[in-house]
LUMVEX-671393 format. One line per 8 residues: number of its first residue (from 1); their letters; for each residue z, x, y of C-alpha. Coordinates in steps of 0.05 Angstrom, whole numbers, plus 32768, in hexadecimal, padded with zeros to 4 digits. Layout:
% residues N
NUM) A) Z,X,Y | ...
***
This chain:
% residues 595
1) XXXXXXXX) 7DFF,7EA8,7F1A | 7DF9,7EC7,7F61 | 7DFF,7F10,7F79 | 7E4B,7EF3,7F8E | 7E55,7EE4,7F4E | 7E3D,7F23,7F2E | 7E65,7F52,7F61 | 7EA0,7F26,7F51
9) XXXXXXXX) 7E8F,7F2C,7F03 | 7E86,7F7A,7F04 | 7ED1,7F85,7F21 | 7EF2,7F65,7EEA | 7EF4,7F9B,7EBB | 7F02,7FD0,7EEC | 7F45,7FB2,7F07 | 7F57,7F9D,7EC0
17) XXXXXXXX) 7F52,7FD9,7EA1 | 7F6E,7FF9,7ED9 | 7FAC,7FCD,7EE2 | 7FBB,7FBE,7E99 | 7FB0,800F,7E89 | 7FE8,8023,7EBD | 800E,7FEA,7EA8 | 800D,7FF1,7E60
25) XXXXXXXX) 8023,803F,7E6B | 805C,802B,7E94 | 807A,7FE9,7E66 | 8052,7FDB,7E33 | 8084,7FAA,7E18 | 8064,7F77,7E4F | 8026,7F6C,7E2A | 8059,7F59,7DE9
33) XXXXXXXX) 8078,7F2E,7E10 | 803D,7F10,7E2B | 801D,7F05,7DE9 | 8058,7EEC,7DCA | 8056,7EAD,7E03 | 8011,7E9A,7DF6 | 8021,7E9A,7DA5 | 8053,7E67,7DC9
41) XXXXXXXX) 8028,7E40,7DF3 | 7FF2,7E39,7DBC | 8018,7E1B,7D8E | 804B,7DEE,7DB9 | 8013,7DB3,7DCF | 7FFC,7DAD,7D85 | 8048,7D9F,7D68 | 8046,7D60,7D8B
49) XXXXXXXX) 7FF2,7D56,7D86 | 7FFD,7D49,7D3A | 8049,7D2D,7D34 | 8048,7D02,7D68 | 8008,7CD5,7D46 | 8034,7CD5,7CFE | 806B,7CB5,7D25 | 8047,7C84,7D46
57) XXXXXXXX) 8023,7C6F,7D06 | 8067,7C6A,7CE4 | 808C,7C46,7D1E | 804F,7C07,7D15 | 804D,7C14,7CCB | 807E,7C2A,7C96 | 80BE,7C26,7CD0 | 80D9,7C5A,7C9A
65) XXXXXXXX) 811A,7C79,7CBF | 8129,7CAB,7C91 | 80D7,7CC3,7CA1 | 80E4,7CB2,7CEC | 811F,7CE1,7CF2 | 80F9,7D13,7CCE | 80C3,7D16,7CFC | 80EC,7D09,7D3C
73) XXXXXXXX) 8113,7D45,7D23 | 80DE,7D7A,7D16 | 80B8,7D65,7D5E | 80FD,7D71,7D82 | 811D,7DA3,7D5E | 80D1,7DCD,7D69 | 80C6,7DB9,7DB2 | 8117,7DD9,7DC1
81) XXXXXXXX) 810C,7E15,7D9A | 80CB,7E2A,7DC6 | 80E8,7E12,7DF9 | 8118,7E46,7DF0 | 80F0,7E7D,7DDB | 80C3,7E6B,7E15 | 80FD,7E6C,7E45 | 8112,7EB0,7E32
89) XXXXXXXX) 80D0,7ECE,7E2D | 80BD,7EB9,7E74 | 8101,7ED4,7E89 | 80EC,7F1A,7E74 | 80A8,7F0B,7E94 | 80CB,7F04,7ECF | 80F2,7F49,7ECF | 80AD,7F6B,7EBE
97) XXXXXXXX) 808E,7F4A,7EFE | 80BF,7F68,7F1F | 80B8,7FAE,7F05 | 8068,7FAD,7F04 | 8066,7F9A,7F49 | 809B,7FC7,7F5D | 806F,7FF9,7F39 | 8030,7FF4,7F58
105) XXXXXXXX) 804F,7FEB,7F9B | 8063,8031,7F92 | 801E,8046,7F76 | 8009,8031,7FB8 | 803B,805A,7FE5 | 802C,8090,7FB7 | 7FE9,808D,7FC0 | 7FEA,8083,8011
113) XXXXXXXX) 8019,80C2,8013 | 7FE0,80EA,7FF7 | 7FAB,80D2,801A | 7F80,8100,8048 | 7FB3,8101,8091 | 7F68,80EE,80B0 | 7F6D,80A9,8089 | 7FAA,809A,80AC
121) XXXXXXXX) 7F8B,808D,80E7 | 7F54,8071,80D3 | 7F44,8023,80D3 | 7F14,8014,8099 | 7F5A,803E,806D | 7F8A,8013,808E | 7F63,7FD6,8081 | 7F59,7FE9,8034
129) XXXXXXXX) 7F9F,7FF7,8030 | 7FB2,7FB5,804E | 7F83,7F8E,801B | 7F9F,7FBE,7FDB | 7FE7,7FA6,7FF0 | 7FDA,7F5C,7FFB | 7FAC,7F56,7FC2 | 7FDC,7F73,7F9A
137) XXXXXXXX) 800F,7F4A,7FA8 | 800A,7EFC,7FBF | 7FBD,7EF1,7FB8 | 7FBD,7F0F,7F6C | 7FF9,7F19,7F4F | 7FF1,7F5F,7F3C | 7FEF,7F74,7EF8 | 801F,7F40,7EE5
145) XXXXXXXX) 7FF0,7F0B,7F01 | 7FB1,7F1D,7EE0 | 7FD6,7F2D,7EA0 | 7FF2,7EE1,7EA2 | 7FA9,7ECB,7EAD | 7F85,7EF9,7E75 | 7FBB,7EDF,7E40 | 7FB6,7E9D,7E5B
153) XXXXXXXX) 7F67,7E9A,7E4F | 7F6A,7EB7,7E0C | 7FA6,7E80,7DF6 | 7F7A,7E47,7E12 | 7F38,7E62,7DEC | 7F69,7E53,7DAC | 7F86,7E13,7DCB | 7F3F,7DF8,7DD4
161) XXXXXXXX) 7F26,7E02,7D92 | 7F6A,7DDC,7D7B | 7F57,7DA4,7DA8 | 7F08,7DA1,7D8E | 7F1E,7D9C,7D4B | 7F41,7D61,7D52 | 7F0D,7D3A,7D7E | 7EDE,7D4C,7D53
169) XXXXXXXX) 7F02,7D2E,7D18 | 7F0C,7CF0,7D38 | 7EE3,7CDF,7D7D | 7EAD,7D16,7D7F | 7E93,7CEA,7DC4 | 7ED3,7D05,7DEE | 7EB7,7D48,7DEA | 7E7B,7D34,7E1C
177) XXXXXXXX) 7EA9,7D10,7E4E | 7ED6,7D53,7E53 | 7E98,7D85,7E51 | 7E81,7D5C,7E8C | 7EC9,7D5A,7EB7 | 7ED0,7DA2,7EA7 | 7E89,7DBE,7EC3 | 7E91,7D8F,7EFA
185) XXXXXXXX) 7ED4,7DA5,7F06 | 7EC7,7DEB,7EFB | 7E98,7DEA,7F33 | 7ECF,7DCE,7F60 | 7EF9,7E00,7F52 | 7EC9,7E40,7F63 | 7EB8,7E1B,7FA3 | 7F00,7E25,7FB4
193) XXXXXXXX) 7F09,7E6A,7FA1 | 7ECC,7E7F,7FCF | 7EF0,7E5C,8007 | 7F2F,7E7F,7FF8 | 7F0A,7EC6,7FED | 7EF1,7EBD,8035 | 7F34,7EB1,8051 | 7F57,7EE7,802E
201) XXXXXXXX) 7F16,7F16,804D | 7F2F,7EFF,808C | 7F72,7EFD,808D | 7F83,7F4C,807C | 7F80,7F62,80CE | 7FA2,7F2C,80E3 | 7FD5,7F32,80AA | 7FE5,7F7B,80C0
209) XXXXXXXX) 7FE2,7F6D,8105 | 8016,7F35,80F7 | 803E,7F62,80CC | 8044,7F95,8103 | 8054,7F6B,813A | 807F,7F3E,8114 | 80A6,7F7F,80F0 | 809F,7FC5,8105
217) XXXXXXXX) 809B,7FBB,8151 | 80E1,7F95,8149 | 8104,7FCF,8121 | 813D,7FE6,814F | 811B,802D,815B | 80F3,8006,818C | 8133,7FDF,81B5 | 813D,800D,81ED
225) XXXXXXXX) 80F3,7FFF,8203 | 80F6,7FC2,81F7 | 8136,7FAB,821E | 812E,7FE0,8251 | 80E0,7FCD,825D | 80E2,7F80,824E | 80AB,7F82,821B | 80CA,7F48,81F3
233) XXXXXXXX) 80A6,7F10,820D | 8068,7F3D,8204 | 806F,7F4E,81B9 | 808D,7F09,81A9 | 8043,7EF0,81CD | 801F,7F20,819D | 8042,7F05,8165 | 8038,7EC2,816F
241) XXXXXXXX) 7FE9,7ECD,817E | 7FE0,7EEA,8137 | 8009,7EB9,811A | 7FE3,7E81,8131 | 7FA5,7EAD,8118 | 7FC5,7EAF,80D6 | 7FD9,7E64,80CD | 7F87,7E5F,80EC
249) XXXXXXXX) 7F72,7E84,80B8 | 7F9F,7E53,8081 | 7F8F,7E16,80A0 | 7F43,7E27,809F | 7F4D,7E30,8056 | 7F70,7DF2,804A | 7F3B,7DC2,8071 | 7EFB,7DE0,804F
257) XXXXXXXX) 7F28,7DDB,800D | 7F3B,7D90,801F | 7EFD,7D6B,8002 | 7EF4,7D95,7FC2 | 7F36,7D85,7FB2 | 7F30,7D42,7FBF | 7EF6,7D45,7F8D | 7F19,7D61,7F5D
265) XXXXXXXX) 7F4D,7D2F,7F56 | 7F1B,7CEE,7F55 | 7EF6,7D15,7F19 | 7F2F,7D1B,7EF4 | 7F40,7CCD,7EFE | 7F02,7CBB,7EE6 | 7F03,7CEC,7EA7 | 7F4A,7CC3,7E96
273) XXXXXXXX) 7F2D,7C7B,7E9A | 7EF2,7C94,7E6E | 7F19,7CB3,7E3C | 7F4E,7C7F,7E3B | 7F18,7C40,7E3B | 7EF6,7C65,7DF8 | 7F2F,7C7C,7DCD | 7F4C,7C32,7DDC
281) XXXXXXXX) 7F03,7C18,7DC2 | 7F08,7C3C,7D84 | 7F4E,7C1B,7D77 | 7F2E,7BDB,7D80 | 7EF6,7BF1,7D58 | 7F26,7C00,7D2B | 7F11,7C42,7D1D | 7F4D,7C66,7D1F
289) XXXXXXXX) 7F95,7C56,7D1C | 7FC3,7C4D,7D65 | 7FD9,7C8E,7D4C | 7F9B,7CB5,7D4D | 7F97,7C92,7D96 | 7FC9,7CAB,7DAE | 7FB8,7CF1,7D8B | 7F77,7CEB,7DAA
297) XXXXXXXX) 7F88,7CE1,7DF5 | 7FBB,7D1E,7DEF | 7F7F,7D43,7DCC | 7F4B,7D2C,7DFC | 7F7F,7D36,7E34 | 7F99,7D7E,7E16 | 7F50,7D8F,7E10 | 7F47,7D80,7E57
305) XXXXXXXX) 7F75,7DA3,7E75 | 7F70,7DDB,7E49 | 7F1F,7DE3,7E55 | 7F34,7DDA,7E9D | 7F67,7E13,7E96 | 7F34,7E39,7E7A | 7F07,7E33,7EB5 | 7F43,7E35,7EE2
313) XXXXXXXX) 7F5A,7E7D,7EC4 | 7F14,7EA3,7EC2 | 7F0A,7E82,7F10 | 7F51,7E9D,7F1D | 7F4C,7EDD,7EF6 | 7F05,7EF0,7F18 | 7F2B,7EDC,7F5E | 7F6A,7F00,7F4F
321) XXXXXXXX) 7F42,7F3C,7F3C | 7F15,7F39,7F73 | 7F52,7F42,7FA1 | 7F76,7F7A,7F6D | 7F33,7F99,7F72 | 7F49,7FB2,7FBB | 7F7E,7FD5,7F92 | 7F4A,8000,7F6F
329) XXXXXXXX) 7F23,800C,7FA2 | 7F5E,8023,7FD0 | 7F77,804C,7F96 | 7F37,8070,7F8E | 7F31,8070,7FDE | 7EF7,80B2,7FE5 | 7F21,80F1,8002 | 7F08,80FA,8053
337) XXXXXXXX) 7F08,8143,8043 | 7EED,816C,800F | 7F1C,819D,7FE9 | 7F12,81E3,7FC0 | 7F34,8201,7F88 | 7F41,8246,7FAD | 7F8F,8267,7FAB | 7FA8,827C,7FEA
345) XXXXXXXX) 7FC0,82BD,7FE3 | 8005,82CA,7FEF | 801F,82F1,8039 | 7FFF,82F2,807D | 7FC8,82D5,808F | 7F8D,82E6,80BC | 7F6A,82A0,80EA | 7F2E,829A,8107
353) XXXXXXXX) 7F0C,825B,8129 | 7EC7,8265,812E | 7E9B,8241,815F | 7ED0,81FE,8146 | 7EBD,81B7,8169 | 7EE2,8179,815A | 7EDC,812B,8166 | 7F06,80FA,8146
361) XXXXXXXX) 7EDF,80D2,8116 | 7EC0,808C,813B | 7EBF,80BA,8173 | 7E8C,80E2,8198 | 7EB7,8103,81C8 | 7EC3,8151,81BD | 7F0B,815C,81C0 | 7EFD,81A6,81AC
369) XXXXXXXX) 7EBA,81C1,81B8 | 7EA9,8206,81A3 | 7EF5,822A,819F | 7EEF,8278,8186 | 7F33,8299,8176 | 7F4E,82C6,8148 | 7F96,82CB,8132 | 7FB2,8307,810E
377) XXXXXXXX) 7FE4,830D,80D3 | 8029,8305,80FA | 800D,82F6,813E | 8033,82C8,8162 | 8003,8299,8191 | 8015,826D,81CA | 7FE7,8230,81D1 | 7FEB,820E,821E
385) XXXXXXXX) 7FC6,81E6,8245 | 7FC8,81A3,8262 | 7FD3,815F,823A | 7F8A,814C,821B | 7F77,8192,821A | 7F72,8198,81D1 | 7FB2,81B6,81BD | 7FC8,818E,8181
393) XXXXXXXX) 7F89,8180,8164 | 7F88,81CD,8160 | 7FBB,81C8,8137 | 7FAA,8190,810E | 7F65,81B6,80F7 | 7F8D,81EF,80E6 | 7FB7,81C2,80B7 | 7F7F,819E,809C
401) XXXXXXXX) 7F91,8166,80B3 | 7F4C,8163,80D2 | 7F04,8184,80C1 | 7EDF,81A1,80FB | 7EA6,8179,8110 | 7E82,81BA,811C | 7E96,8204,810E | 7EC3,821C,80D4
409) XXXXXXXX) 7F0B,8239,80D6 | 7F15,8276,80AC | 7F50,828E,808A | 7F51,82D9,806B | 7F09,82D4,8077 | 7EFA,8296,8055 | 7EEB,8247,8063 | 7F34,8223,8066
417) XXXXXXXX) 7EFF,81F4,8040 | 7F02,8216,8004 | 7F47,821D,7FF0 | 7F6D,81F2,7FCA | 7F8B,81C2,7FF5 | 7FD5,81C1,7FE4 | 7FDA,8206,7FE4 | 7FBC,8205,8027
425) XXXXXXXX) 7FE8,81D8,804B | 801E,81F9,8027 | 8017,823A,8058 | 802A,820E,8096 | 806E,81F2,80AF | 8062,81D4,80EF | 8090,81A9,8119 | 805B,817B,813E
433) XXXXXXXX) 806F,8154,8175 | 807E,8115,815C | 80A2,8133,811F | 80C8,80FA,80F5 | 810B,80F2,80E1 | 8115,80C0,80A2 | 8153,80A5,8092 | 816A,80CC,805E
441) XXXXXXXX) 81AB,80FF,8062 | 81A2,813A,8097 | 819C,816F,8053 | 815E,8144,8034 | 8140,8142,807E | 813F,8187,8082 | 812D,819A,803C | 8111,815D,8018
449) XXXXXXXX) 8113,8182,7FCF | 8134,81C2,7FA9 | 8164,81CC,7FDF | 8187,8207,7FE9 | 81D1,8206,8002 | 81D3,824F,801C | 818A,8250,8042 | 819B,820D,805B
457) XXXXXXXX) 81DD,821C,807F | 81B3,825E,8095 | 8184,8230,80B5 | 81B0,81FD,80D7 | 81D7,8237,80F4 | 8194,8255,8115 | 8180,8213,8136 | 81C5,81F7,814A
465) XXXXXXXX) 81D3,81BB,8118 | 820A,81E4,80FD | 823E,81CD,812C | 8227,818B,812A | 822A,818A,80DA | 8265,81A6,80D5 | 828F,8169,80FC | 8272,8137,80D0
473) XXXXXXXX) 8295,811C,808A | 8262,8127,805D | 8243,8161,8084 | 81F6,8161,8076 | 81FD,8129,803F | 8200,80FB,8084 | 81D1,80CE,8085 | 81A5,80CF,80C3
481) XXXXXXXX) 81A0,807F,80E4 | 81C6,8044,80CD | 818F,8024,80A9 | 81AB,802B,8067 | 81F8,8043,806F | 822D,8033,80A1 | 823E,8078,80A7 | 81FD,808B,80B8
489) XXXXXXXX) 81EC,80B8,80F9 | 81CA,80AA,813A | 81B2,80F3,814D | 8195,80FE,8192 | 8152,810F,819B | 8161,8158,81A6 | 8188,815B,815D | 8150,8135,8145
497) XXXXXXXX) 8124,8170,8158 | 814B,81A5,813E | 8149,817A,8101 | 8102,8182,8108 | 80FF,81CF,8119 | 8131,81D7,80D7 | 8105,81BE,80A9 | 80CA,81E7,80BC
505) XXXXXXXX) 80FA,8227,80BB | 8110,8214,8077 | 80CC,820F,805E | 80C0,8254,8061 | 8077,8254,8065 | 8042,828A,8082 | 8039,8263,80BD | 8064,8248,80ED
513) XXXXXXXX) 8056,8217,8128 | 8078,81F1,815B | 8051,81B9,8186 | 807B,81B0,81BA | 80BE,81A0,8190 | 80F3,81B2,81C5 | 80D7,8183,81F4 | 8116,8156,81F4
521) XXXXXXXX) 8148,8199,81F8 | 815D,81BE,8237 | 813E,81FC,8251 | 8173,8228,8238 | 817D,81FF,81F3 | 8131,8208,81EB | 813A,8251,8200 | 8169,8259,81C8
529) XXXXXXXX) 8144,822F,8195 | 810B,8263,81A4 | 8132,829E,81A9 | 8147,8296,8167 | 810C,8277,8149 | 80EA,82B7,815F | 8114,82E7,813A | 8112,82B7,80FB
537) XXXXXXXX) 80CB,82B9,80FC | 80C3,8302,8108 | 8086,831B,80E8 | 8065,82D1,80D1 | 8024,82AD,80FB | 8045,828A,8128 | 8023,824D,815A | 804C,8235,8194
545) XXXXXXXX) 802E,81F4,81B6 | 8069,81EF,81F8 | 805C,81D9,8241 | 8095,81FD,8253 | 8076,8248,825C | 80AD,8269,8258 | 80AC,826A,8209 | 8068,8290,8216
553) XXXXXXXX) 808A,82C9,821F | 809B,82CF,81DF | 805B,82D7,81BC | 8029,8313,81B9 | 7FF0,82DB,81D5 | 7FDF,829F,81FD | 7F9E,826F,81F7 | 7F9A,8245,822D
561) XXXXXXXX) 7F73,81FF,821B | 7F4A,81DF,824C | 7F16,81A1,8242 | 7F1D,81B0,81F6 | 7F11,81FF,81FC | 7F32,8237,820E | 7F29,824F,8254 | 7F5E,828B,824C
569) XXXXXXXX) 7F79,82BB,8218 | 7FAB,82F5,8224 | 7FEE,830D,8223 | 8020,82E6,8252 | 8021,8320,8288 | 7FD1,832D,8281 | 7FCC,82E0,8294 | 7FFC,82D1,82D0
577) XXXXXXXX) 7FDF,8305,82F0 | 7F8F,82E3,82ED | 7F8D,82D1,8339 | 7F7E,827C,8334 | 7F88,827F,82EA | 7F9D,8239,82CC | 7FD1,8265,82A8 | 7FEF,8284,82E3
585) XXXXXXXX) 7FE7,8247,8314 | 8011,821E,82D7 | 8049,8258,82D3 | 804D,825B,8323 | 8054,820D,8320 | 8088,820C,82ED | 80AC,8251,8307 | 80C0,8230,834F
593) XXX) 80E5,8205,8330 | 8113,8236,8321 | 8112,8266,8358
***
């Protein structure tokens, strides 16, 4: 057994106890189900393995009718009634595919929604993601699939020792001939699953390269681009490349696969002719009646198949776990940031960057490098600069959605490291710039849970949607898009935003922050958004990320990012009046405009 093997051996147990623990919380009644079929299966083949021989005896001997019928009768009246019970218990089967996979699909979504927002962006996550979905789906089966196996195995482990016993009895030689087939066979078989592991290995980038060409980039979000720009011939190019990098990738598979398989059929035409050329000998011989013959070749044949179902399922169950094994390790995916078990405490708080650097991870370029700032309790800051300058990923450290390369960021005088993560995040409400809207009603948009009827009508009244709300049918019960109801909205970008703004304001948290929100509003629509945001906020933290500096005059403070620090810091009047400041050279440029 090689290291392969071993690694392949050692994630059995994991994924099975794993995927039959969740499942056997969730329906239980599977695993009933499951064992009541191979009860089934073990018992069908031998009805006919021991009445079929008494019938043939009796048909070239006795020729009673009366013991004919009787035998006839049992064999067929048995076969139909698990046939039946079969039927219905693989119908069940079926409906608890269904749920288990629906299940853990959803495990998965659940588990991507929690993930560190660092992850997100980061390949070797999306690529572990991508494996935990397709191996837990067509290359496994899932729970259901490895269940199926595991039963399977332990139902031909009874099936074989049927099958021995009566060889034995009769023909103890036909054991060899099978033993033989089977290790030959077995050998075969785990020649083919290495060749399929490698494909599957290389096949998960294309596959979600494929996906997103072939799926998301056609989603009609993307049609005005791609009419207005003619990018169809384009993406349909990209699609087809990593198609014909998929089918590579199959037909690869199929022409290593080709001469194995071609193996495996001549050694199972030569285990026939044996077996058939020595049970017929033994007739001759007569050392056994054309019964037992016939008894024997369904043995010998039963015995066969089963041994090589036996192979077959611990080959398929190592394989199928070997790909559910991505499941496991996606599902105990290590977090990208560490987390403490400090409370927030409740109110105002005081920030402080100190001496905070930043590069993306992969990268080595500084998109902050050594940032120093303090925020008070109920400050409100306005954060410009140029595009590049650092701006969002300000923001993002303050959110933890990032950890400083260098430097720490302090809240009430401690590391944002040691608090307790949800309650962290929980003191922000920020509106970033490419803020989504999902396709649920305008109310859930806003709120998602526990929603208030009064504070919500408060809010849509402070940022405009009121008007809008109040000419539709079902009010904020609309749905936004039509991607699930007829009656569904198409709001403009700049209802999208207040959408956007709404939601923070209903959140109520400590701090607020806009990142350029009101980019796709007018001047004086973003002048009232503001306005009123302003007075809303009153005394919480506020952050204002706009390019349009007139909104700086609404906060005690301006930082002005440049190359990833920041080159100014004052009060709106303190900086347009710095003679070749960046500050007052971008007012100046903006001002003319409406002079």
């Amino acid at each position: 057994m090689d290291g392969k093997e071993i690694k392949t051996i050692q994630k059995l147990f994991p994924v099975i106890r794993t995927l039959f623990s969740t499942a056997g919380r969730q329906y239980p009644w599977f695993f009933v189900m499951e064992a009541l079929k191979t009860l089934i299966q073990i018992f069908q083949p031998f009805l006919g393995l021991f009445l079929t021989p008494l019938l043939v005896d009796e048909l070239c001997g006795g020729r009673n009718v009366r013991t004919l019928a009787t035998y006839a009768a049992v064999l067929v009246i048995g076969e139909c009634v698990l046939s039946i019970l079969l039927a219905r218990v693989n119908t069940t089967l079926q409906k608890y595919q269904e749920r288990l996979d629906n299940y853990f699909a959803m495990e998965i979504s659940r588990h991507s929604m929690g993930l560190d927002f660092q992850l997100t962006e980061d390949k070797k996550a999306l690529d572990q993601l991508e494996k935990a979905v397709t191996g837990m789906s067509w290359y496994s089966g899932g729970a259901y699939g490895i269940g199926e196996q595991v039963f399977m195995f332990i139902g031909n482990v009874f099936k074989i020792a049927g099958f021995v016993t009566v060889i034995t009895v009769h023909a103890p030689a036909l054991l060899i001939v099978v033993l033989i087939y089977v290790v030959i066979s077995g050998w075969i078989r785990s020649k083919l699953n290495e060749i399929e592991l490698i494909s599957y290995g290389n096949l998960s980038k294309s596959n979600r390269l494929f996906g997103y060409f072939g799926w998301e980039v056609v989603d009609f979000r993307f049609g005005k681009d791609i009419r207005l720009y003619d990018a169809r011939r384009m993406l349909v190019e990209k699609w087809k490349k990593y198609t014909e990098e998929s089918i590579g990738a199959w037909k690869w598979r199929a022409d290593k696969g080709y001469p194995y398989n071609l193996a495996l059929d001549g050694a199972g035409l030569v285990r026939s002719l044996i077996t058939y050329f020595y049970a017929g000998y033994l007739v001759i011989r007569e050392a056994f009646s054309i019964g037992i013959f016939t008894q024997m070749i369904s043995a010998a044949g039963g015995l066969d198949a089963t041994l090589g179902g036996l192979v077959w399922n611990v080959q398929e169950l190592m394989k199928r776990c070997n790909y559910a094994y991505e499941y496991v390790l996606f599902m105990e995916y290590p977090e990208a940031m560490p987390k403490g078990t400090a409370h927030v405490k409740p109110g105002e708080h005081r920030i402080e960057f100190r001496n905070v650097t930043f590069a993306y991870p992969g990268t080595d370029k500084k998109v902050l490098d050594g940032v120093n700032i303090t925020v008070e309790p109920g400050e409100h800051l306005s954060i410009v600069g140029l595009n590049g300058a650092g701006k969002t990923t300000f923001i993002k450290l303050l959110c933890r959605l990032y950890d400083p390369t260098e430097g720490e960021i302090l809240v009430d005088g401690r590391n944002i490291m040691e608090y307790d993560y949800k309650e962290y995040v929980g003191q922000f409400a920020p509106v970033f710039q490419d803020f989504k809207i999902f396709g649920f009603s305008i109310g859930e948009n806003i709120v998602f849970d526990n929603m208030d009827q009064v504070r919500l009508k408060e809010i849509l009244k402070l940022t405009g949607l009121d008007g809008m709300t109040q000419k539709l049918p079902k009010g904020v019960d609309t749905p936004v898009f039509k991607m699930f109801e007829e009656d569904g909205i198409e709001p403009s970008g700049g209802e999208q935003q207040k959408m956007a703004i709404a939601r923070a304001l209903y959140k109520n948290a400590s701090v607020i922050i806009l990142d350029e929100p009101t980019a796709a509003l007018d001047p004086m629509a973003e002048y009232e958004i503001y306005k009123q945001f302003h007075s809303l906020v009153g005394d919480k933290t506020a952050f204002y990320i706009s390019h349009r500096l007139s909104s700086c005059r609404f906060c005690d403070k301006i930082a002005v990012f440049s190359e990833g620090g920041i080159a100014e810091y004052g009060s709106h009047e303190e900086l347009v009046n710095i003679s070749g400041g960046i500050y007052a050279k971008m007012f100046e440029a903006q001002a003319q405009y409406y002079k």
